[in-house]
N, C-alpha and C positions, 0 to 999 in steps of 0.2 A: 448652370453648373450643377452636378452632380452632388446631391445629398446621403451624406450616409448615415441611415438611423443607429443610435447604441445600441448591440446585441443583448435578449432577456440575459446569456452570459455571466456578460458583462456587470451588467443590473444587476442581478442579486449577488454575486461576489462582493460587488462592493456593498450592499446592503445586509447581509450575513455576514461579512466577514471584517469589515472594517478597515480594508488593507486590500493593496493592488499588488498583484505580482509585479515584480522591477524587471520589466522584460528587457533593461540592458544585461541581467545574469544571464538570459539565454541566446543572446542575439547570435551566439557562436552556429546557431542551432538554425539562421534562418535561410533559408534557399539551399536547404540539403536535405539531401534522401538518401533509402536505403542504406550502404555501411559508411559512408560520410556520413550521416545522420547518428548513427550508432557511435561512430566514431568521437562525434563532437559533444554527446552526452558524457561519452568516457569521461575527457578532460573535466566537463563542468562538474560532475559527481566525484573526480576526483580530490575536488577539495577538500575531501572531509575523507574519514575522520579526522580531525586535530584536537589534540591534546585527552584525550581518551585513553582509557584502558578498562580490563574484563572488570575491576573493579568498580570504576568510577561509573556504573553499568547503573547500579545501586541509587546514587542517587543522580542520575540524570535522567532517572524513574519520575523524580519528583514533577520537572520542568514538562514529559511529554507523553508523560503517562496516567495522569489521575485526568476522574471529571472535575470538568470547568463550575464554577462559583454559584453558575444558575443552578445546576443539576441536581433536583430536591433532593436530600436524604444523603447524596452520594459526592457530595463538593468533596475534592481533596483524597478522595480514597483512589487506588489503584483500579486501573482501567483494566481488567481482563479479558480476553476474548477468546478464552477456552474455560470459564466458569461466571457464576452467577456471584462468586464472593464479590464482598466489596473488603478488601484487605489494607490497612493503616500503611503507609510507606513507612519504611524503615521495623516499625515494630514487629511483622507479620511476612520476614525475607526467611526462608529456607535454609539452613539446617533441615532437619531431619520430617520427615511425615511418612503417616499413613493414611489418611483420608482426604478427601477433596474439602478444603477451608484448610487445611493446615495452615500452609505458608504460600509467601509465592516467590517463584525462583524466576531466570533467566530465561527465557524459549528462544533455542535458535530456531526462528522459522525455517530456514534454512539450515539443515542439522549439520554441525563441527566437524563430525563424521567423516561427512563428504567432500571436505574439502580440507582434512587431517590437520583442523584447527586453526590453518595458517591465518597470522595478524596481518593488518590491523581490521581481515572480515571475520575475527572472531568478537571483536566489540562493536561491529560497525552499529548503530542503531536504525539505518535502513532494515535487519529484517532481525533484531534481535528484543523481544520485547518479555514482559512481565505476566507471568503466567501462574496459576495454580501448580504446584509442585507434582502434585498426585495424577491429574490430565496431563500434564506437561512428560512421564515417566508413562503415558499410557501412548501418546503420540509417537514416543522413542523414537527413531529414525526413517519412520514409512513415510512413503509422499502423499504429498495432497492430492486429494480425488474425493469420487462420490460415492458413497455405499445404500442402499436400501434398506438394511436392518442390522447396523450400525450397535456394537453396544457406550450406551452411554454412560460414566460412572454419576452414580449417586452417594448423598451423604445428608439423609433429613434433609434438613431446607438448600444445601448448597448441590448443586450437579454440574454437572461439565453440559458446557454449551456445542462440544465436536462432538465427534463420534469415530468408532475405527471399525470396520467392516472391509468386508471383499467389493472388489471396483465391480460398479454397474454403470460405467461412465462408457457408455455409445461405443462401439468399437474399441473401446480398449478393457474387457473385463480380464484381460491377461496380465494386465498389471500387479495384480495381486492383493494384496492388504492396503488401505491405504487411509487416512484419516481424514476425515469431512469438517470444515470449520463448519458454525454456524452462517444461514445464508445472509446474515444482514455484516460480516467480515469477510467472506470472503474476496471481494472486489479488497481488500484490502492489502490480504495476503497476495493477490496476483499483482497486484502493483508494485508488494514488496519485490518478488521475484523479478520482475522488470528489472527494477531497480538494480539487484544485486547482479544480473545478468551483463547492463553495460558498466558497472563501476568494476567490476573483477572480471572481464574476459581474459582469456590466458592470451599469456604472449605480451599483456600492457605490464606496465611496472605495477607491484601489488595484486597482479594475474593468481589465479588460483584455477586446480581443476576441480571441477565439481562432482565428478562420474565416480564416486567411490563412491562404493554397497550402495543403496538404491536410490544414488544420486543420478544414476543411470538414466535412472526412468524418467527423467526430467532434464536432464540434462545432455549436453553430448564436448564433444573437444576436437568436433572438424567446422563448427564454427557455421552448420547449415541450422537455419532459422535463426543464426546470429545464439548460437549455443543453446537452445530450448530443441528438445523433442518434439518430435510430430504431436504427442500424445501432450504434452506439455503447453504447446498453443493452442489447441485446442480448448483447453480445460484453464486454462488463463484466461485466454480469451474470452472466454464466454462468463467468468465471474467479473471479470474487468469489464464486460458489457452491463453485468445483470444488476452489479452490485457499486454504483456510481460513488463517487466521492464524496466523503462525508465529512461534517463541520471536527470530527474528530481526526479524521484523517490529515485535514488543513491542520489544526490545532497541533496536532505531534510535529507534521513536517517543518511548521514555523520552533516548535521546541526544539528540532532536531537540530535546525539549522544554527538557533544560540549555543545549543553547547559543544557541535561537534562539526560546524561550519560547513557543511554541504545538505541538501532537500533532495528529494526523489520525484526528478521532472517527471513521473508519469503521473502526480498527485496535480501537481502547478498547471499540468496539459494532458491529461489526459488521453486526450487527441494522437498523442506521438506513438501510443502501442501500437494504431491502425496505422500507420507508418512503415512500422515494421514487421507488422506480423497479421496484420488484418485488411479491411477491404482498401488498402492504401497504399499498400509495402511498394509497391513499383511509382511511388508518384513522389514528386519533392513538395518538403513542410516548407509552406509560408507562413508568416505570421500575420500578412496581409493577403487580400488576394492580389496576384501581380496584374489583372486584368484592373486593378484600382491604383496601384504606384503610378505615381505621377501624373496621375489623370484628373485633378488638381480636386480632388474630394475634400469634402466638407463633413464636418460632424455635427451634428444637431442636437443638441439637448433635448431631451424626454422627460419631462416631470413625472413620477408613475410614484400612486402612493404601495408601498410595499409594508409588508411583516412577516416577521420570523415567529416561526411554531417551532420547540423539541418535543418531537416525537418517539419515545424508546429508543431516545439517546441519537438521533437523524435529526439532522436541521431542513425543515422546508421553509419556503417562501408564498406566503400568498400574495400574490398580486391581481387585482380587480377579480377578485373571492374564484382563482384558481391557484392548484397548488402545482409548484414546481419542485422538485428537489436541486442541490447548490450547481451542479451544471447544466440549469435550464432545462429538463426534461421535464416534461407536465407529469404530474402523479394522477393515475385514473383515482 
């Protein structure tokens, strides 16, 4: 009989994270591809937001947005990913500024703009997070790309971790202005966009168009790449490769999920972008391989001593003294 070893995956998820994905949330998702695949994420992403509003934005900051308890120096403070603050929840929320530390406000990743505010994607917490007020007003409505000599605001000890410059991003320097997160978020941000892509396709109930002012550039509404730009899978794609999932990433999506009852399956699977948009899109997601269903496979337990490093805020795994990061990828 046929032996099947547990995946390193598999292993260090459960050994970094303490917690299995409950793959009956996705099962809707197994033996489909291309736009049945799209399809069937709509539904599951559609369970949230619930009981949500722009307000309650504030503090469901608390639950998926600060570092976690180990994080010396920075336990409990807001998580930003467009500055260096570390800003108190609640005490340190926007009103009014003029420098970077002021406060920190609301970031539509995904700017309101583009998509003329319509609820419930203007509180979703798939792509709406906590931001420095003053970077957050410097971002304003440009999409995300990459620039070469970017300016970055500063203030004494605090600075903005993006930058906003003219695209130098391969083929597309036509795009024009556009804002560069830091490289260790942006796999974050293109998961967000994932995300918001199949929960609001037009045309589903809670549909939104995205193509207002330079939601263009990222988006489109004939529904080819499954609503992403040429220029947009691209430049996703390649941060969703560069920039893997991280123990904060997990950490928000499990917060996300208590307060506003739906997760963003590119966080849980990664896997499902190249499904759609990368070296996969014409192949159907299993969650097993079908060449193993009912071929009467065994699993084998692996004793493997492991641990967890944080590293400027990345969780690795060492196991027998190499490092991996949380989806199995060895670190040189």
């Amino acid at each position: 009989m046929k032996k099947h070893i547990i995946s390193i995956v598999a292993l260090l998820l459960c050994v970094s994270m303490g917690w299995a994905i409950d793959e009956s949330y996705y099962a809707s998702i197994d033996s489909k591809g291309q736009s049945a695949l799209r399809d069937a994420l709509y539904i599951i992403t559609a369970a949230g937001p619930q009981g949500m509003s722009y307000k309650k934005l504030w503090t469901a900051y608390y639950t998926t947005d600060v570092y976690p308890a180990d994080s010396v120096g920075k336990s409990g403070k807001i998580w930003d990913m467009y500055s260096n603050v570390l800003f108190t929840p609640g005490s340190n929320q926007c009103g009014t500024y003029g420098n970077v530390g002021d406060c920190y406000n609301r970031e539509h990743s995904l700017p309101q703009s583009w998509f003329n505010e319509k609820t419930p994607a203007k509180y979703d917490l798939g792509h709406v997070v906590p931001t420095d007020g003053k970077v957050n007003g410097q971002r304003s409505n440009y999409p995300f790309g990459e620039c070469a000599n970017g300016t970055r605001l500063v203030n004494g000890q605090y600075h903005g971790t993006g930058k906003l410059g003219a695209s130098t991003f391969e083929g597309y320097t036509s795009v024009g202005t556009v804002f560069e997160p830091d490289d260790q978020y942006k796999g974050d941000f293109a998961r967000m966009y994932m995300y918001m892509v199949v929960r609001y396709k037009k045309g589903n109930q809670d549909g939104i168009v995205l193509t207002y002012e330079n939601g263009a550039k990222m988006f489109n509404t004939n529904d080819t790449n499954y609503g992403l730009t040429d220029y947009s899978v691209a430049l996703l794609m390649k941060w969703h490769r560069m920039d893997s999932v991280s123990r904060k990433e997990t950490d928000r999506n499990n917060g996300m999920e208590q307060v506003q009852g739906n997760r963003n399956p590119f966080i849980d699977y990664p896997e499902l972008a190249e499904y759609l948009w990368g070296t996969k899109k014409n192949k159907t997601f299993y969650f097993k391989d079908p060449e193993e269903q009912g071929s009467g496979v065994e699993d084998t337990e692996v004793t493997v001593k492991a641990r967890k490093v944080l590293i400027d805020g990345q969780l690795y795994i060492i196991v027998e003294e190499q490092m991996f990061d949380i989806t199995g990828r060895k670190v040189k």
